[in-house]
KOLDREN-402834 format. One record per residue: residue number from 1; y, z, x of N, C-alpha, C in turn. Coordinates in steps of 0.2 Angstrom, whole numbers, plus 5000, padded with zeros to 4 digits. Example, Ala and Ser with C-alpha at 12.3 -4.5 7.8 and 13.67 -1.06 7.14 Angstrom:
  nr  nc2  nc3  nc1 cac2 cac3 cac1  cc2  cc3  cc1
   1 4972 5039 5066 4978 5039 5062 4984 5039 5066
   2 4989 5035 5064 4995 5036 5068 5000 5039 5064
END
This chain:
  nr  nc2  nc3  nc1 cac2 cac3 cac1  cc2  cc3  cc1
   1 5074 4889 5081 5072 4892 5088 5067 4887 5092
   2 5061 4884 5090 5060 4878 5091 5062 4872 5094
   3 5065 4872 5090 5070 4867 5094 5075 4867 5097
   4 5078 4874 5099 5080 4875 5104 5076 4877 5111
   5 5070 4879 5111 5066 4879 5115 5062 4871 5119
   6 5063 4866 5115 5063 4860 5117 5068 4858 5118
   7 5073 4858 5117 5080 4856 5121 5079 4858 5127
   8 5080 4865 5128 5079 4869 5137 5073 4864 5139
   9 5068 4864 5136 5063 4861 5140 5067 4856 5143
  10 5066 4850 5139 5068 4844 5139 5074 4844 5146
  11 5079 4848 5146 5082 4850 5150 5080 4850 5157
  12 5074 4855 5158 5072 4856 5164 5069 4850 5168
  13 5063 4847 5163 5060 4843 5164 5064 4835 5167
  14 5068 4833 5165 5072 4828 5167 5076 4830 5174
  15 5077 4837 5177 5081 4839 5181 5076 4838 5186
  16 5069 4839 5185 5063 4839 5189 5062 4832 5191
  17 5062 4830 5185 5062 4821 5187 5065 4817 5192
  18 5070 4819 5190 5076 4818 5194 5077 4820 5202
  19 5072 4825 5202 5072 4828 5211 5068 4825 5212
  20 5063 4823 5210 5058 4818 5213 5058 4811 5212
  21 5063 4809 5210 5065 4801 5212 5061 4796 5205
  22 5060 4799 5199 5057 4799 5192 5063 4793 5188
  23 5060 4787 5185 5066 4784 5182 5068 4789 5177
  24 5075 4791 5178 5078 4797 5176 5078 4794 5168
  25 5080 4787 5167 5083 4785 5156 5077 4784 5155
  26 5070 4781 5158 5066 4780 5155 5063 4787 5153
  27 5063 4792 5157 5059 4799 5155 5063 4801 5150
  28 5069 4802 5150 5075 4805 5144 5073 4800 5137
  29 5073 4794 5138 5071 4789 5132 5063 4794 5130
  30 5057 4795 5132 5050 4797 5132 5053 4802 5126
  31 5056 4807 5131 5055 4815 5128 5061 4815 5121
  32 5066 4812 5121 5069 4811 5114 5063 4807 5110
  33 5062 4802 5110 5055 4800 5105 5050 4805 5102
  34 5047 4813 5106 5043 4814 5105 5045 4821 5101
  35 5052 4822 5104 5057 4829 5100 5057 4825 5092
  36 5055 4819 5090 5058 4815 5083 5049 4819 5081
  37 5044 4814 5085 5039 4814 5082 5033 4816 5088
  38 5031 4819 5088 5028 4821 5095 5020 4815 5097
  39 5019 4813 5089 5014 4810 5090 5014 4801 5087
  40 5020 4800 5091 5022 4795 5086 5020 4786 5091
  41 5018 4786 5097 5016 4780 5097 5012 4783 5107
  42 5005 4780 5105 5000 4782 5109 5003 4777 5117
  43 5006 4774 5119 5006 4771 5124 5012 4772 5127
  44 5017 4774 5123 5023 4780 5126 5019 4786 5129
  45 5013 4789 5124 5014 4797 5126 5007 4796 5136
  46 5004 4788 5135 5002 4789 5141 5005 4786 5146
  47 5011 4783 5146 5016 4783 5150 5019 4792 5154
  48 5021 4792 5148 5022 4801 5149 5017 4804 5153
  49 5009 4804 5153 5007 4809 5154 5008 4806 5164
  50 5007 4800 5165 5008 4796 5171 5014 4800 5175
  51 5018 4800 5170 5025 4804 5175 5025 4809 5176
  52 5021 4813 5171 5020 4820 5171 5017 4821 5178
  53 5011 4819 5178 5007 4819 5184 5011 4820 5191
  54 5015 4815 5190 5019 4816 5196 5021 4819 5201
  55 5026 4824 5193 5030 4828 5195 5026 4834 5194
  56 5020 4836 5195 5016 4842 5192 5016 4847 5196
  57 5016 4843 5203 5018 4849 5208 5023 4852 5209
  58 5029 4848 5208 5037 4852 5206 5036 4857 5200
  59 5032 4857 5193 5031 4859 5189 5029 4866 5191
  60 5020 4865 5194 5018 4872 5196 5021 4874 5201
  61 5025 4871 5204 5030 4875 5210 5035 4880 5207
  62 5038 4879 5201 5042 4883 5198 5040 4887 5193
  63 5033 4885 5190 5032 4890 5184 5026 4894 5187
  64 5025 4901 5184 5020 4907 5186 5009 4901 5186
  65 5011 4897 5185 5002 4894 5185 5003 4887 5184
  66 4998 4884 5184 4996 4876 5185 4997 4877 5176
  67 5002 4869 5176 5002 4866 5170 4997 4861 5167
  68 4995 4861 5161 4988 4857 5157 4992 4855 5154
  69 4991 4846 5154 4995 4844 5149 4990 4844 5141
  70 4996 4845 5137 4994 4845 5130 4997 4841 5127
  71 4997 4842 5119 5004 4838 5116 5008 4841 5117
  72 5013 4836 5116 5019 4836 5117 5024 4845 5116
  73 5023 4847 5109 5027 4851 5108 5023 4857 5112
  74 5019 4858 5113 5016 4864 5116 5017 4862 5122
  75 5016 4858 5125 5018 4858 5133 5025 4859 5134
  76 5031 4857 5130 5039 4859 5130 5037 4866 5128
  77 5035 4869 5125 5037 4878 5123 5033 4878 5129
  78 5028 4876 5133 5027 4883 5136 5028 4882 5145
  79 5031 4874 5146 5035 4873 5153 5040 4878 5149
  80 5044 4879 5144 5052 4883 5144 5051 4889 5145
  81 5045 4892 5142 5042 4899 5143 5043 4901 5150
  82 5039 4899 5153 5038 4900 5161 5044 4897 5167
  83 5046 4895 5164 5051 4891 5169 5058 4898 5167
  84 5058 4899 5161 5063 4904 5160 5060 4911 5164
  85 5056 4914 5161 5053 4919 5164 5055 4918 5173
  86 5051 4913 5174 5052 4914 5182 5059 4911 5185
  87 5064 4910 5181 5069 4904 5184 5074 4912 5185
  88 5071 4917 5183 5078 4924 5184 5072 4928 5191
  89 5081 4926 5197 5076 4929 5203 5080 4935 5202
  90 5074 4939 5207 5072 4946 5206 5074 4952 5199
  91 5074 4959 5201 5073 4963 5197 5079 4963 5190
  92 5075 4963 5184 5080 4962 5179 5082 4969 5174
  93 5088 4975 5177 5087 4980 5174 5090 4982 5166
  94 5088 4986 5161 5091 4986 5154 5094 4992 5157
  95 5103 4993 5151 5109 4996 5152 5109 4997 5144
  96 5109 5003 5144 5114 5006 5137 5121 5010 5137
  97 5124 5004 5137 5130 5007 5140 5133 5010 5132
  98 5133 5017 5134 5135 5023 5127 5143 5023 5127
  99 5145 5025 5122 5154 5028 5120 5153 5034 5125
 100 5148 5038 5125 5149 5044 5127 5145 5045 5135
 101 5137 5043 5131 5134 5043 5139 5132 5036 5140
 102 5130 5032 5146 5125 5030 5145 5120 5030 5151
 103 5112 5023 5152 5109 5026 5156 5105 5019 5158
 104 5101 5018 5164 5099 5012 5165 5090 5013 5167
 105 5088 5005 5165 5080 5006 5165 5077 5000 5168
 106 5071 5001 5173 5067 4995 5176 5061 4995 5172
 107 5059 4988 5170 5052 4988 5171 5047 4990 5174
 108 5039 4994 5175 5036 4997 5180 5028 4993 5175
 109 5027 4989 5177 5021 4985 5173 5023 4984 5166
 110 5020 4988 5164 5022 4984 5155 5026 4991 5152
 111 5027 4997 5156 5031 5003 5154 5040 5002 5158
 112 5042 5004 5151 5049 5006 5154 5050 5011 5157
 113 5054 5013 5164 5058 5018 5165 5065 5020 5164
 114 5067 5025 5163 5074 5027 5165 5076 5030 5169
 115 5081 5028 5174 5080 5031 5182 5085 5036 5184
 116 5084 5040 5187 5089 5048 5188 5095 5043 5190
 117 5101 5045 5188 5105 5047 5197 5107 5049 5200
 118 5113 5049 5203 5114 5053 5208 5110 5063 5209
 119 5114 5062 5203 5116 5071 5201 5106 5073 5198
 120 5104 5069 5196 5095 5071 5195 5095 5068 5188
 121 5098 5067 5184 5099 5067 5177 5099 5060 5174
 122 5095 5056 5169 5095 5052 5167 5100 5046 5162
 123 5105 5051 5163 5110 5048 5157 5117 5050 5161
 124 5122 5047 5161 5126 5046 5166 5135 5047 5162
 125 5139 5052 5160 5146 5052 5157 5147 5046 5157
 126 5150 5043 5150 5156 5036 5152 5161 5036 5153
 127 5161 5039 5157 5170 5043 5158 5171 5042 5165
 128 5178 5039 5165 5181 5036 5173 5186 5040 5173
 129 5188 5042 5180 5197 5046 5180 5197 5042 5186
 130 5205 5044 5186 5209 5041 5194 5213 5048 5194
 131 5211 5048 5202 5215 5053 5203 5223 5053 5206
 132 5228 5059 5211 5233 5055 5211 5232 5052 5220
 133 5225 5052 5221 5227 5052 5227 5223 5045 5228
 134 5222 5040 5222 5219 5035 5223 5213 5034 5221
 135 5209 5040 5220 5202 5039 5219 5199 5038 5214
 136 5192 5034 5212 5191 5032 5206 5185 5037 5203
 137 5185 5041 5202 5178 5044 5199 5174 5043 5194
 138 5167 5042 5194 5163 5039 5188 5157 5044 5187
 139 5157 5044 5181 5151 5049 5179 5152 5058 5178
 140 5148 5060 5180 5148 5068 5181 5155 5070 5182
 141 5157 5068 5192 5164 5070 5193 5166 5069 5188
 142 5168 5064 5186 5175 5061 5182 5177 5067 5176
 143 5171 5069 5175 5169 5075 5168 5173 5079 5169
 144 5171 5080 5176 5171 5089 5178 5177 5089 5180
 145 5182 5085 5180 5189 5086 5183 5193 5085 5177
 146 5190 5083 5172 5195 5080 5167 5199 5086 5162
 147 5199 5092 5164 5203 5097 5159 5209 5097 5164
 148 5209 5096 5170 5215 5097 5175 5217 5090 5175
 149 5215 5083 5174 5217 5078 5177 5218 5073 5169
 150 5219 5077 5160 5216 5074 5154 5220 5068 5155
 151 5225 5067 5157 5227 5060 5155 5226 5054 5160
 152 5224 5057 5166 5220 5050 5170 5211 5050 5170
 153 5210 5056 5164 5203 5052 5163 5201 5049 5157
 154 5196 5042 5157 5195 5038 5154 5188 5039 5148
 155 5189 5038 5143 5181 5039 5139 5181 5038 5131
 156 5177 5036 5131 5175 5032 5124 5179 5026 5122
 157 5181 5023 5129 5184 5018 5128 5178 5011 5125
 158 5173 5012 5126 5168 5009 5122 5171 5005 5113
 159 5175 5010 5111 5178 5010 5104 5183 5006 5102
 160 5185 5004 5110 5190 5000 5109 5189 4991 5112
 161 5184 4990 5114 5181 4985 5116 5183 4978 5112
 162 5187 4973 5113 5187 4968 5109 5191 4969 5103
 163 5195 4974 5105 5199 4975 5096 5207 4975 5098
 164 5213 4973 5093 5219 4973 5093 5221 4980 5094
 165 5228 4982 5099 5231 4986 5098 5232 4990 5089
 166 5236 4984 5087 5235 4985 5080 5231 4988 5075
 167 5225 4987 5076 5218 4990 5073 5219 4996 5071
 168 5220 4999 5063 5220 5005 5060 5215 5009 5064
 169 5208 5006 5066 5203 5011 5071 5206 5014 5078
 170 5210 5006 5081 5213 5010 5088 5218 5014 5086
 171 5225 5013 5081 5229 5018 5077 5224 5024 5079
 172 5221 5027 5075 5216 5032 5077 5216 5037 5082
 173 5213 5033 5088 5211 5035 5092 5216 5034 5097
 174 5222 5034 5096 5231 5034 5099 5232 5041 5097
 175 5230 5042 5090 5233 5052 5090 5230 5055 5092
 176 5223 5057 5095 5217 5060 5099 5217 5059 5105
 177 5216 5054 5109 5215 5058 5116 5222 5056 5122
 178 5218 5060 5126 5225 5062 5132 5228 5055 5133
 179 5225 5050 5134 5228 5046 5139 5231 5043 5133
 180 5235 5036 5138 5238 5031 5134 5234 5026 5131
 181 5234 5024 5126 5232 5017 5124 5238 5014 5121
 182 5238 5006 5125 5245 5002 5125 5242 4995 5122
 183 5247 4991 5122 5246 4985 5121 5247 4979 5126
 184 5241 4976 5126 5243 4971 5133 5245 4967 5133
 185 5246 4962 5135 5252 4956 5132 5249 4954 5128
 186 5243 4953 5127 5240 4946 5123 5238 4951 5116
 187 5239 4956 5113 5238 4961 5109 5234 4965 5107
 188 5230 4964 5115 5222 4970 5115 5227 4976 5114
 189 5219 4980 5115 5222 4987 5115 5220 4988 5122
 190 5224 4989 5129 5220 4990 5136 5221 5000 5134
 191 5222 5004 5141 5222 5010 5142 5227 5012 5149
 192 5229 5016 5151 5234 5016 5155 5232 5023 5159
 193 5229 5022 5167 5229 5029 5168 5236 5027 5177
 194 5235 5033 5178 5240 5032 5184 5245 5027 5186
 195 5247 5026 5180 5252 5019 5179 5250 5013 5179
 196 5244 5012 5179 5242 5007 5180 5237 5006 5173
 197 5237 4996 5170 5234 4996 5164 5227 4994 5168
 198 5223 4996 5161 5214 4993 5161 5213 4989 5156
 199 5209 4983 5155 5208 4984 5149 5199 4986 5149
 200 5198 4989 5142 5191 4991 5141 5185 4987 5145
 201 5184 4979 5146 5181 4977 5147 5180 4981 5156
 202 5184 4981 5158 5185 4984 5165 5184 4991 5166
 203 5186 4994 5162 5184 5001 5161 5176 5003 5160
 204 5172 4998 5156 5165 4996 5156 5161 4995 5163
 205 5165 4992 5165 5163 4989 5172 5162 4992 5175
 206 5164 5000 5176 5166 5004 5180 5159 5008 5179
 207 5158 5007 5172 5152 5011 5172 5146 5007 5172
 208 5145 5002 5170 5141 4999 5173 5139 4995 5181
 209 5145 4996 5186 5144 4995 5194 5138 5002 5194
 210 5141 5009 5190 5138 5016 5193 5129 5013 5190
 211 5129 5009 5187 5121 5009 5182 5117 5005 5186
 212 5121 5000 5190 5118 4996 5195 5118 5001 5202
 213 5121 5002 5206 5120 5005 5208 5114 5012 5209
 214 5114 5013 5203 5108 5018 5201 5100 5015 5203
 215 5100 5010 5201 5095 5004 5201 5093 5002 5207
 216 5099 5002 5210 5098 4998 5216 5094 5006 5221
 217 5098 5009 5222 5096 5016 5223 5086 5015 5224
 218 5086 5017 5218 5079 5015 5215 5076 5011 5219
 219 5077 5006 5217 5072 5000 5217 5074 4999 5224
 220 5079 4998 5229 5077 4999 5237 5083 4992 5236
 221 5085 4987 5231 5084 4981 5233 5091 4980 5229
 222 5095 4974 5230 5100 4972 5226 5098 4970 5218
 223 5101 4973 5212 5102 4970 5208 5105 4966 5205
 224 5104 4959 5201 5110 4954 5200 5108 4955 5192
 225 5103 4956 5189 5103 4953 5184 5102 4958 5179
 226 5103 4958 5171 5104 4964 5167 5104 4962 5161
 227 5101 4966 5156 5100 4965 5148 5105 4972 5146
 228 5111 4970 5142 5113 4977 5140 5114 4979 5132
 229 5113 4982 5130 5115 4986 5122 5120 4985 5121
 230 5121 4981 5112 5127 4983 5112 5126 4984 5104
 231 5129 4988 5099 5130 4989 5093 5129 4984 5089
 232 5123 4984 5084 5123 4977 5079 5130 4974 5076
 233 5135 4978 5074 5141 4977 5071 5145 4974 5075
 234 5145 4973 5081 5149 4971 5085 5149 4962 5084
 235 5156 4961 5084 5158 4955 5082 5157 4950 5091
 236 5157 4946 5088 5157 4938 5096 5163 4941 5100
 237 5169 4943 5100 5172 4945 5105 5170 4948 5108
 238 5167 4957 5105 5167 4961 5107 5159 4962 5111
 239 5155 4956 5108 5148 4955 5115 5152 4951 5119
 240 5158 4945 5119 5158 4943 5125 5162 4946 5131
 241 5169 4952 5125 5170 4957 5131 5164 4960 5136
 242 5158 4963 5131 5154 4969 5135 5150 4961 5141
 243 5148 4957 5141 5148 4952 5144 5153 4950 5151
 244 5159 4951 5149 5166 4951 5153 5162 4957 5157
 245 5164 4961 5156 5164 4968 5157 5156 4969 5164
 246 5151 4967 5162 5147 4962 5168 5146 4961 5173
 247 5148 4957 5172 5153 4950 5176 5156 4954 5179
 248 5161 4960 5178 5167 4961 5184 5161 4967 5187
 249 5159 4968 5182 5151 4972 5189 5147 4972 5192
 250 5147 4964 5194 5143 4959 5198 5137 4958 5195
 251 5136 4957 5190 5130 4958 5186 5132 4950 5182
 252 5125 4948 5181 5120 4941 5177 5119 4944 5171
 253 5123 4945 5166 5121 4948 5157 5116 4942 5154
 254 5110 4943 5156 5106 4937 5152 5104 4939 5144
 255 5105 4942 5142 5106 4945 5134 5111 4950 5134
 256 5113 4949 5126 5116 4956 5125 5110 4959 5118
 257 5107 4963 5120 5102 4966 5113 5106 4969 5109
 258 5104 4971 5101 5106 4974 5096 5103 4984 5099
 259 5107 4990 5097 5104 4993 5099 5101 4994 5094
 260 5100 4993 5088 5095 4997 5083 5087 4993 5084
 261 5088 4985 5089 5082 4982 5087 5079 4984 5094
 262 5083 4988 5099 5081 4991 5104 5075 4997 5104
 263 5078 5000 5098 5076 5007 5097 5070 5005 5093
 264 5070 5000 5090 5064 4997 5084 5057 4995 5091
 265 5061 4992 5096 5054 4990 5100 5054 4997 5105
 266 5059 5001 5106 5056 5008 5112 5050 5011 5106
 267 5049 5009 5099 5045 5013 5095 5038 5009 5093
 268 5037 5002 5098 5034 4999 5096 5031 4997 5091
 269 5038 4994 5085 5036 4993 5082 5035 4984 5081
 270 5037 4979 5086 5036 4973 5086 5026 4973 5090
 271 5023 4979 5087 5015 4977 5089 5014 4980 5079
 272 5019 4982 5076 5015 4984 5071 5017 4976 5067
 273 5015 4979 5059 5012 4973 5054 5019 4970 5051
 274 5020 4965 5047 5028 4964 5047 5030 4969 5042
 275 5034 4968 5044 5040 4975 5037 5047 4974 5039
 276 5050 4979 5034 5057 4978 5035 5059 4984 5035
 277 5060 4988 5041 5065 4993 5042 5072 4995 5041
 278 5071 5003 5041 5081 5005 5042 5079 5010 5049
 279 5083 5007 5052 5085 5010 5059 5093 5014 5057
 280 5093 5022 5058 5100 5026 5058 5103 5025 5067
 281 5106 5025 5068 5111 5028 5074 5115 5032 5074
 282 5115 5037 5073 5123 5044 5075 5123 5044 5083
 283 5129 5040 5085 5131 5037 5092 5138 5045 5094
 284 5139 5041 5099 5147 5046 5101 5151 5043 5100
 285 5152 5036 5098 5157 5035 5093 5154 5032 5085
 286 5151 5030 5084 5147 5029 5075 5143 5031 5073
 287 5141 5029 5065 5135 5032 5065 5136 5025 5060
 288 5128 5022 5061 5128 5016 5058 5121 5015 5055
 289 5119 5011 5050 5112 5007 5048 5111 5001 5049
 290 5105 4998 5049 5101 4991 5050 5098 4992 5048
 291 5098 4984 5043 5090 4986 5041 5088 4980 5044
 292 5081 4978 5047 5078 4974 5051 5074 4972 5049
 293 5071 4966 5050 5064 4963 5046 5060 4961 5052
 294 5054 4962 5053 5049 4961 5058 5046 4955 5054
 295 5044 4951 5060 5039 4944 5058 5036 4945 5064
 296 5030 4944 5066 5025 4943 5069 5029 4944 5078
 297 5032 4950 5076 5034 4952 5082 5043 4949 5086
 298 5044 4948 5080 5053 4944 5080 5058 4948 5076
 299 5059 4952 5077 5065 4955 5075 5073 4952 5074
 300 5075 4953 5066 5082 4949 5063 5084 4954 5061
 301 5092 4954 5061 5095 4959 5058 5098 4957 5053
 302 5095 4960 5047 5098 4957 5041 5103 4960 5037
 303 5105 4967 5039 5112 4969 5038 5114 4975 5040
 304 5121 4976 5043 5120 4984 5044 5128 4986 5042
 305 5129 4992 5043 5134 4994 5041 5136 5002 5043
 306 5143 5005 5040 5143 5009 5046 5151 5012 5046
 307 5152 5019 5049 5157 5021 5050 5158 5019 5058
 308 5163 5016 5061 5165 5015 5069 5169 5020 5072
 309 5171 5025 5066 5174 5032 5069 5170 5038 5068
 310 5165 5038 5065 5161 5044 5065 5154 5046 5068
 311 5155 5049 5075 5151 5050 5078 5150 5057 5085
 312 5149 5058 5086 5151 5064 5091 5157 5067 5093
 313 5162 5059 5097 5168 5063 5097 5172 5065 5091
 314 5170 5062 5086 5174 5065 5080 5173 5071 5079
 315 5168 5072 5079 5162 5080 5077 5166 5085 5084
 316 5170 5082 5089 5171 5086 5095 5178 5087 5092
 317 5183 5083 5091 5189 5083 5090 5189 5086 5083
 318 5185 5090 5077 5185 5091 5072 5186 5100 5076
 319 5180 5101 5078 5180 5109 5081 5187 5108 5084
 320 5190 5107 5090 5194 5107 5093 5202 5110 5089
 321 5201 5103 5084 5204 5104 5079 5206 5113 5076
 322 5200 5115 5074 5198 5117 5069 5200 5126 5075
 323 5198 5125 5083 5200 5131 5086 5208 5131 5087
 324 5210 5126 5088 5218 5127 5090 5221 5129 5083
 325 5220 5131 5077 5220 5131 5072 5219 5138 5070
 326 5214 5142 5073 5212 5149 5074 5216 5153 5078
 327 5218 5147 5083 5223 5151 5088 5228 5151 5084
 328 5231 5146 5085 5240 5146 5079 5239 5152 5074
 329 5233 5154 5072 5233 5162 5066 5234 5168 5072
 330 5230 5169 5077 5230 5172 5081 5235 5176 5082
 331 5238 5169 5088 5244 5172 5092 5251 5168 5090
 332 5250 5161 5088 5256 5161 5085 5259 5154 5089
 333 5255 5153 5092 5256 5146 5096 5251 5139 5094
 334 5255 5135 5091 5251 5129 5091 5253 5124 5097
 335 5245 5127 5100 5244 5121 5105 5245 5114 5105
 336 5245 5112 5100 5244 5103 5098 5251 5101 5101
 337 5258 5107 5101 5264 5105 5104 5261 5102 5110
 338 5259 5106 5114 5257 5106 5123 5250 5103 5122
 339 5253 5097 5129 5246 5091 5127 5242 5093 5131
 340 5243 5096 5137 5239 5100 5142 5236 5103 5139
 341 5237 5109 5135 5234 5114 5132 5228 5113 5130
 342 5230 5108 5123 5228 5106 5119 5221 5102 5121
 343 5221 5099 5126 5217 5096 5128 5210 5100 5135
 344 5214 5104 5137 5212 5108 5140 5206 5112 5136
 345 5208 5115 5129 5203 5115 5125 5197 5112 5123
 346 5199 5106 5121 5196 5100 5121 5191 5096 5127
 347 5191 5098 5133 5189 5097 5138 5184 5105 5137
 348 5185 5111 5136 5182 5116 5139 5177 5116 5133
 349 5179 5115 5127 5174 5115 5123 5169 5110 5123
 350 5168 5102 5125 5165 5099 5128 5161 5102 5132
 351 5164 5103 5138 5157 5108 5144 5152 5115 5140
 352 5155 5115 5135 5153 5123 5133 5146 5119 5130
 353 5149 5116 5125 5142 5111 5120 5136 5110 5126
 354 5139 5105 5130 5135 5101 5134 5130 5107 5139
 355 5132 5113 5140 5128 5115 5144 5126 5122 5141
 356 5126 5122 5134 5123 5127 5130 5125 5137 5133
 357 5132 5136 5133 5134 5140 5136 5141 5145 5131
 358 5143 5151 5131 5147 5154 5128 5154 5156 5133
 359 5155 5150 5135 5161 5150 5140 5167 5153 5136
 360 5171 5155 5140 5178 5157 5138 5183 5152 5140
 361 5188 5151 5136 5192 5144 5138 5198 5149 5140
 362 5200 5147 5147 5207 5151 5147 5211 5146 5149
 363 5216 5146 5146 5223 5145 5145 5228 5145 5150
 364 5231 5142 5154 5236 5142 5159 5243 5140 5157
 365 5246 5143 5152 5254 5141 5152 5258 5146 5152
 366 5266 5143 5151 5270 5148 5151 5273 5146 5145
 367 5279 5150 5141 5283 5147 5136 5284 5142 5135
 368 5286 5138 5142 5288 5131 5140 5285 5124 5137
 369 5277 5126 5139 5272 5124 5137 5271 5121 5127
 370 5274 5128 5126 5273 5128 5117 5281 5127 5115
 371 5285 5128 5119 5294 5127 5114 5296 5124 5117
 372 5299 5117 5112 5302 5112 5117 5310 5114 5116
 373 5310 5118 5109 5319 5119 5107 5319 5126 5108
 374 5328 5128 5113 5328 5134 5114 5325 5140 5108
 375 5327 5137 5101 5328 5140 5096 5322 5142 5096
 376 5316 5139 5096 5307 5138 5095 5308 5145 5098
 377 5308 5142 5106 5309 5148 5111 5309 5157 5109
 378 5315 5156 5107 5319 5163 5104 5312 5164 5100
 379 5311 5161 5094 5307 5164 5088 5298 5164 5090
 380 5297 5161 5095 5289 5161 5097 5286 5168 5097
 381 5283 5171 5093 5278 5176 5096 5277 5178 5103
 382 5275 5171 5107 5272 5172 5110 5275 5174 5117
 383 5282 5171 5114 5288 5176 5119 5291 5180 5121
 384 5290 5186 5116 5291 5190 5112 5288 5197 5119
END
């Protein structure tokens, strides 16, 4: 880490050089001798401090205070400090972009916010539909339409993120929900609403433009730049997808943070003594462990592990399950034939949970809905 912070330096410093008219190999030659040895020959390092002087004013001009020079490696970490800190213009907001919800946060001095949106509420559906008249709906609507509209609405597509069609977990989540999941040419898993494909990273975007947006709202002012959560399990594709995914929401992803080491510091515990934690997550789509080792305020993941299917929706698609199943004793119709139906449930029992209500799910078919063979037909109960 070290030396990768004297690289950056090293970095800045020569580009400063260089605007101000600095023999650019002489100073490059300087600062590689002192990356070796910082203390390694006195009449080099007062040449250096000569150039330094120079460009000092370039220096304080970019970083938050007047630079002192010291030795070598302390003046490299702490131009990189400052120069990063202030080299990101304006507001930098945190996104936890959830499988099921998620919600966005600005700095207010040294305390974090999470900021309403639209609807008053902090936490925002991750769910997108299209409708047939062309419209894209994000959040709340998209929710509230989704028993009428279940195969153009989009959600928990978070799960699919950087993963093969192929993928026994995507397999999965092809027998579960309404819409399509297809294969793109290249052998992601995309999604397909109103005929038209997605791929996940895009389908993210959608929620993350509503997280910016939210932000901006707030803060009165454009935001470009953003730190977002992503699952410690998550492999290099599937940060560079949610990264992708960014980018097409016009957002600067200057990190992508672990969520468990997120939740390690909303607990403050990079001010306690060093230790080695386990952080749980029960998400809406996982439930997963880390266990993390604090050092003097540095947080390492040192292993984590985990189910990628068991999470909320599973826990929703298990009742779902479990009533079209009461029903079939019932009356004698299994719904799971008719995907409308079926999902119709699956939709009404989601709003019931979420708004701590004893709603009644009513059903809108006719025969056709449950018998696809005349014979079915004939012998249906529900015919009868």
């Amino acid at each position: 880490m070290h030396s990768l912070i004297q690289y950056e330096t090293s970095t800045v410093l020569l580009e400063m050089a260089e605007s101000e008219g600095m023999p650019f190999r002489r100073l490059q030659h300087l600062i590689l001798v002192f990356l070796r040895d910082p203390g390694s020959n006195r009449s080099m390092w007062e040449e250096t401090v000569r150039m330094f002087s120079v460009i000092r004013s370039a220096v304080s001009a970019t970083c938050s205070r007047t630079l002192y020079l010291r030795p070598a490696d302390n003046l490299l970490a702490g131009v990189a400090r400052r120069y990063k800190s202030d080299g990101v213009k304006g507001a930098v907001i945190g996104i936890d972009l959830g499988t099921t919800n998620s919600c966005v946060a600005v700095m207010e001095g040294k305390q974090a916010r999470v900021i309403e949106n639209a609807e008053g509420v902090r936490t925002t559906p991750s769910v997108i539909a299209f409708t047939k008249d062309g419209e894209r709906l994000v959040g709340a609507p998209a929710k509230r339409q989704a028993v009428t509209n279940s195969q153009n609405t989009l959600y928990a597509t978070k799960r699919l993120i950087g993963r093969r069609f192929d993928d026994p977990e995507v397999q999965k989540d092809v027998k579960v929900v309404p819409f399509k999941i297809v294969r793109a040419s290249n052998g992601d898993a995309w999604v397909e609403a109103q005929g038209k494909m997605y791929s996940p990273s895009q389908v993210g975007a959608y929620v993350l433009m509503k997280m910016k947006e939210t932000a901006e709202s707030y803060l009165g002012t454009a935001v470009h730049n953003a730190v977002v959560t992503v699952p410690a399990y998550f492999n290099d594709s599937q940060r560079q997808a949610t990264k992708d995914a960014g980018k097409i929401a016009g957002l600067n992803v200057l990190r992508v943070i672990n969520e468990p080491t997120a939740a390690a510091l909303s607990y403050g515990l990079d001010k306690a003594e060093d230790k080695i934690i386990a952080v749980y997550d029960l998400g809406g789509g996982t439930f997963d462990i880390s266990i993390l080792e604090i050092q003097k305020g540095v947080f390492e993941v040192k292993s984590t592990n985990g189910d990628t299917f068991l999470g909320g929706e599973d826990f929703d698609n298990a009742l779902v399950h479990y009533l079209a199943a009461e029903f079939k004793k019932d009356s004698g119709i299994d719904i799971h034939k008719a995907q409308n139906l079926f999902f119709s449930v699956h939709f009404g029992l989601l709003l019931s949970l979420i708004h701590g209500s004893d709603d009644i799910i009513i059903l809108h078919f006719d025969p056709s809905h449950c018998c696809e063979e005349t014979s079915e037909f004939e012998s249906c109960r529900a015919c009868s």
